[in-house]
RODO-2510 file (C-alpha; in nm, 4 decimals, decimal comma):
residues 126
     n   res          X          Y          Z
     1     x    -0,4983     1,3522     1,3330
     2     x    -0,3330     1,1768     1,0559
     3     x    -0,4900     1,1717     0,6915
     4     x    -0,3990     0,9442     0,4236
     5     x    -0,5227     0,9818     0,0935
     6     x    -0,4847     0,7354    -0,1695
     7     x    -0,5335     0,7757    -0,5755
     8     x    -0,4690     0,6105    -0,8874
     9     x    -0,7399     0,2848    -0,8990
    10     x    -0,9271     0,2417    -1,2109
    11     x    -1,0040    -0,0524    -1,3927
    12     x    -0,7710    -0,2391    -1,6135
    13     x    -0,7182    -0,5340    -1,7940
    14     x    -0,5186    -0,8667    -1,7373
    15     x    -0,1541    -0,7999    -1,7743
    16     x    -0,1792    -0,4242    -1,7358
    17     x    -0,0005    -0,2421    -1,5286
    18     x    -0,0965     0,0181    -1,2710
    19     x     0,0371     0,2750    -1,0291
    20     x    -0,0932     0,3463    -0,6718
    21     x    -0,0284     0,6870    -0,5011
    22     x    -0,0740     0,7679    -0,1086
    23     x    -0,0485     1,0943     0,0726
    24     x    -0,0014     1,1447     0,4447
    25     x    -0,0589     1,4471     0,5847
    26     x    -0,0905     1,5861     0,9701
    27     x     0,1009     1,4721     1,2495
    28     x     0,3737     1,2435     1,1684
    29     x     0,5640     1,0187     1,3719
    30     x     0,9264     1,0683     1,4155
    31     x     0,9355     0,7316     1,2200
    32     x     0,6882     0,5352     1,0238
    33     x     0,6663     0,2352     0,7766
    34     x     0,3800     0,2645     0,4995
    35     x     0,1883    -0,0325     0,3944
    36     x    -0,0548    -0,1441     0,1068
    37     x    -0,3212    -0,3623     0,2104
    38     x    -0,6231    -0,4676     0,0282
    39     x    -0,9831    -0,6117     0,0660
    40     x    -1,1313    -0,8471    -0,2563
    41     x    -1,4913    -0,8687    -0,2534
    42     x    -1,5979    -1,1522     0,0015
    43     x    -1,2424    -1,1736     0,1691
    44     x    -1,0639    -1,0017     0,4821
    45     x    -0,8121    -0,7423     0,4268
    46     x    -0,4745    -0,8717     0,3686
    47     x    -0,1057    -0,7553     0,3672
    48     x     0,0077    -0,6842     0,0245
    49     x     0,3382    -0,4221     0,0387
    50     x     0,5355    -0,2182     0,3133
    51     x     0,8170    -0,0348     0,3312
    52     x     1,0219     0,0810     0,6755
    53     x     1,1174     0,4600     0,6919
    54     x     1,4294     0,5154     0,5520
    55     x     1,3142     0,2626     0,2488
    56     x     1,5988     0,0227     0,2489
    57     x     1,3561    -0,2632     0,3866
    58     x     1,0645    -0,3456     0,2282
    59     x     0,8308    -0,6741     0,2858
    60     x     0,5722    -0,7787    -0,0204
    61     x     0,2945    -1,0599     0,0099
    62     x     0,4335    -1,3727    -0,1756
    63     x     0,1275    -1,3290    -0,3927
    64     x     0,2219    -1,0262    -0,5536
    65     x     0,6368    -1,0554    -0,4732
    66     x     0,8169    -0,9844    -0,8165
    67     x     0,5245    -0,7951    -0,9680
    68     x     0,4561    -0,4975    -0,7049
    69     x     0,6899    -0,2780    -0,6357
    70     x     0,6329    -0,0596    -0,3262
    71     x     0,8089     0,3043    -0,2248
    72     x     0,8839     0,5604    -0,0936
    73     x     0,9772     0,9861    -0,1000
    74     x     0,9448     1,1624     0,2742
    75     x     0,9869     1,5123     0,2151
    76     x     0,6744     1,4633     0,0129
    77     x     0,5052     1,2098     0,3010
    78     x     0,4255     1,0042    -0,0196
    79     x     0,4195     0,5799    -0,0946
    80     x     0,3565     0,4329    -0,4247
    81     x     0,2815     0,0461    -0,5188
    82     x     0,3743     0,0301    -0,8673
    83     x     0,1451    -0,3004    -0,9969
    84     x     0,2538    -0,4938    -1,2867
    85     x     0,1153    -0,8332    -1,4819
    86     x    -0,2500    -0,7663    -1,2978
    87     x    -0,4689    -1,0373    -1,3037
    88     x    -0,8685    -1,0416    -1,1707
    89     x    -0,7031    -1,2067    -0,8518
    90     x    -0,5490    -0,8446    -0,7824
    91     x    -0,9181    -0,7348    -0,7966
    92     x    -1,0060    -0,5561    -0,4694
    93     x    -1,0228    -0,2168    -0,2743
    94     x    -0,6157    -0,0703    -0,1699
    95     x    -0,6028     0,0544     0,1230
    96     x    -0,3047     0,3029     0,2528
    97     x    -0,1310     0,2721     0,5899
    98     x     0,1066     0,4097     0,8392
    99     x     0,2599     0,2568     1,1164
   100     x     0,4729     0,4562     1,3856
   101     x     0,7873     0,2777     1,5019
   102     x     1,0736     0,3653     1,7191
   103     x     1,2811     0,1469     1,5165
   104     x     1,3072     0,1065     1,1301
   105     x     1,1118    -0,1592     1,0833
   106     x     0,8592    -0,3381     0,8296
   107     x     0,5460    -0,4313     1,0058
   108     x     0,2987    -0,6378     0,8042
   109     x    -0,0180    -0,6984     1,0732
   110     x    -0,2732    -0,4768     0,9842
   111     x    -0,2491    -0,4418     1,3503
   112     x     0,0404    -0,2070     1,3392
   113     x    -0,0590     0,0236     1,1314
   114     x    -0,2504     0,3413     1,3028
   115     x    -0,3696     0,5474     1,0247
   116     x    -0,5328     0,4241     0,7718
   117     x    -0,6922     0,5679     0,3895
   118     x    -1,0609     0,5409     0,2507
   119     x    -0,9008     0,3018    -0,0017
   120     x    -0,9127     0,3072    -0,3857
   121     x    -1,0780     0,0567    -0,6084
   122     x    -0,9066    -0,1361    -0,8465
   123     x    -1,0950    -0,4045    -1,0878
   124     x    -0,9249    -0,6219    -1,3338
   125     x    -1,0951    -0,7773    -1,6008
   126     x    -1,0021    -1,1029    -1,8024
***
């Protein structure tokens, strides 16, 4: 089984920035993109970051493009989603995903993503 592991929420305020940390650990796929989603209260999870294997593609929601930056070290099996200029929209729980693929590619449906974390809240105030 695959276990991701996510740290780093906390609540901050408007304009603060904020760095997100994910694990995986156990079986890996030859090849995987890792993907940030995220659930605000009284919404559905959406797509926020992802980034394909070998981190030279990367795909970001338009909602957070130019603020979040997402990546990437594999000998560690790690992702990060660096967030900058937070505002209460950002509000919500992150979750942490991985997504095997034969080909080095940037999925964004939550569909395509196998393994997923417990998430980590993050709360913005102002």
């Amino acid at each position: 089984q695959v276990q991701l592991a996510e740290s780093g929420g906390g609540v901050v305020q408007a304009g603060d920035s904020l760095t997100l940390s994910c694990t995986l650990s156990g079986i890996v796929f030859t090849s995987f993109a890792m993907g940030w989603f995220r659930r605000a209260p009284s919404k559905e999870r959406e797509f926020v970051a992802a980034i394909s294997y070998s981190g030279g593609r990367t795909e970001y929601a338009s909602s957070v493009k130019g603020r979040f930056i997402i990546s990437r070290d594999n000998p560690k099996n790690t992702a990060r989603l660096r967030m900058n200029s937070l505002s209460p929209e950002d509000t919500a729980v992150y979750y942490c995903a991985a997504s095997g693929s034969s080909t080095d590619t940037v999925p964004t449906a939550p569909a395509a993503y196998e393994s997923w974390g417990q998430g980590t809240q993050v709360t913005v105030s102002s």
